[in-house]
C-alpha positions in Angstrom: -18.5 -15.5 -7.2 -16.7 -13.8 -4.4 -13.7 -11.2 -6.2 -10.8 -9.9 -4.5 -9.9 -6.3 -6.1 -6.6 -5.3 -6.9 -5.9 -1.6 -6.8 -6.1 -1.0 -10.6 -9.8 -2.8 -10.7 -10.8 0.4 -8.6 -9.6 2.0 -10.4 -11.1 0.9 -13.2 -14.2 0.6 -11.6 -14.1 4.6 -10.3 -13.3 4.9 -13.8 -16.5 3.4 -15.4 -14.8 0.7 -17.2 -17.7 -0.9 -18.7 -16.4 -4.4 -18.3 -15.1 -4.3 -14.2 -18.7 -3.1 -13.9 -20.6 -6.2 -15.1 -18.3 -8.4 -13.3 -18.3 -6.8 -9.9 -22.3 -6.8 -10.6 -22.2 -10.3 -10.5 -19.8 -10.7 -7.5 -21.4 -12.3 -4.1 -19.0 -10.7 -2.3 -16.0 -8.1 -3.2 -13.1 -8.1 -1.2 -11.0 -5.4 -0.8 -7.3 -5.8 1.1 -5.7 -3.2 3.1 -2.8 -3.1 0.9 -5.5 -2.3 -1.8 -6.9 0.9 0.7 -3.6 2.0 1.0 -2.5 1.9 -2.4 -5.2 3.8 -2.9 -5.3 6.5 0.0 -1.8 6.9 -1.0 -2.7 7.6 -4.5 -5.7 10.0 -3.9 -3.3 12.1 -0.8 -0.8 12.8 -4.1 -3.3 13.7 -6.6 -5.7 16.7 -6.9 -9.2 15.1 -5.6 -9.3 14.1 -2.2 -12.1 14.8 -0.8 -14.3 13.3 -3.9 -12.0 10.3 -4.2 -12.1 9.4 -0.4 -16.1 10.3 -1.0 -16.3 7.5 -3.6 -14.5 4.7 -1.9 -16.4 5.5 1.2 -19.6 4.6 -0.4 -18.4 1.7 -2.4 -17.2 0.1 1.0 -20.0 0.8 2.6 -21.9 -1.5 -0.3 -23.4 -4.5 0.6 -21.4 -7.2 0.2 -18.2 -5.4 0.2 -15.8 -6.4 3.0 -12.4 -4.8 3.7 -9.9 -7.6 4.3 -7.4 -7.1 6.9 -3.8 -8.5 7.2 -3.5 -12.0 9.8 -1.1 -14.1 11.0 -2.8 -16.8 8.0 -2.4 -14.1 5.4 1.0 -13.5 6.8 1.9 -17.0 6.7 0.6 -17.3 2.9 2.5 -13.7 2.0 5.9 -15.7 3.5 5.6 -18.7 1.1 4.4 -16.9 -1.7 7.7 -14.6 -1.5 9.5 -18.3 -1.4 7.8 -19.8 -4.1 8.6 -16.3 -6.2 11.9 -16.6 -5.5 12.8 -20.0 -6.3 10.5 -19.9 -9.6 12.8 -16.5 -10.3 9.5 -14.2 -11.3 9.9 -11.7 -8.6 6.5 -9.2 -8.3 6.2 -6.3 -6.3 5.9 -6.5 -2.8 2.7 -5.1 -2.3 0.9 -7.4 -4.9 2.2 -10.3 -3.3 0.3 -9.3 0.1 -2.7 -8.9 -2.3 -2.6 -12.3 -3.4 -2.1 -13.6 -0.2 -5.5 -12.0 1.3 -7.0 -13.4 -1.8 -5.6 -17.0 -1.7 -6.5 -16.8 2.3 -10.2 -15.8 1.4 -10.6 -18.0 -1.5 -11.5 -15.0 -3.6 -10.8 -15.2 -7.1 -8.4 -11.8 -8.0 -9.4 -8.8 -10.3 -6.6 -7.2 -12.1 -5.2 -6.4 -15.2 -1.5 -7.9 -14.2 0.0 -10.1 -15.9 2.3 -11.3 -13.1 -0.2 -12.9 -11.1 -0.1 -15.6 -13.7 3.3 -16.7 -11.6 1.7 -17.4 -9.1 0.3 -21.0 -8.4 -3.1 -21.8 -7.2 -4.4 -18.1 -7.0 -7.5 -17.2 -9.8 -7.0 -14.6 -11.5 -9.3 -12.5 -13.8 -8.0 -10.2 -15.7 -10.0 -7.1 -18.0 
């Protein structure tokens, strides 16, 4: 099963959530979007643990089968009908979670996350916990 994490399954994950722990120990490969890194940087400059946080992440990335997945000119393409489709359907998400299921509708990568919203949004797998 290849798994595309959404910020809050780090989360989780950094967290010891029991549950994102089995799954991503049964993942082939975990992808992890640059949306996702800086959601996450962005989160660990405000709080009060850098330098453990950015220690953590560095070794989880550097984890065998872990891939960082950058934004292309496919995953932009993908991000511009998904904010069509959203629109017309009239479920609006945020903007960053839309790139997020874009990288993960581009890698055929089935999404981790515990929002809801992806439901809206057709074709993409989503597995919540």
């Amino acid at each position: 099963m290849r798994l595309c994490l959404d910020t809050n399954a780090y989360s989780a994950l950094a967290g010891g959530v029991p549950s994102v722990l089995g799954i991503l120990e049964n993942a082939e490969e975990i992808h992890v979007p640059t949306t996702v890194l800086g959601e996450l940087y962005s989160g660990f400059q405000l709080g009060t643990l850098l330098e453990k946080n950015l220690k953590e992440l560095d070794l989880f990335l550097s984890s065998p089968g872990v891939f960082i997945k950058n934004i292309n000119r496919e995953v932009s393409f993908r991000y511009g009908f998904l904010v069509k489709m959203l629109k017309e359907q009239g479920t609006p998400i945020p903007t960053n979670d839309i790139w997020i299921a874009a990288v993960s509708l581009n890698e055929g990568s089935i999404l981790l996350s515990r929002d809801k919203h992806f439901k809206c949004i057709k074709g993409l797998q989503v597995l919540g916990f």
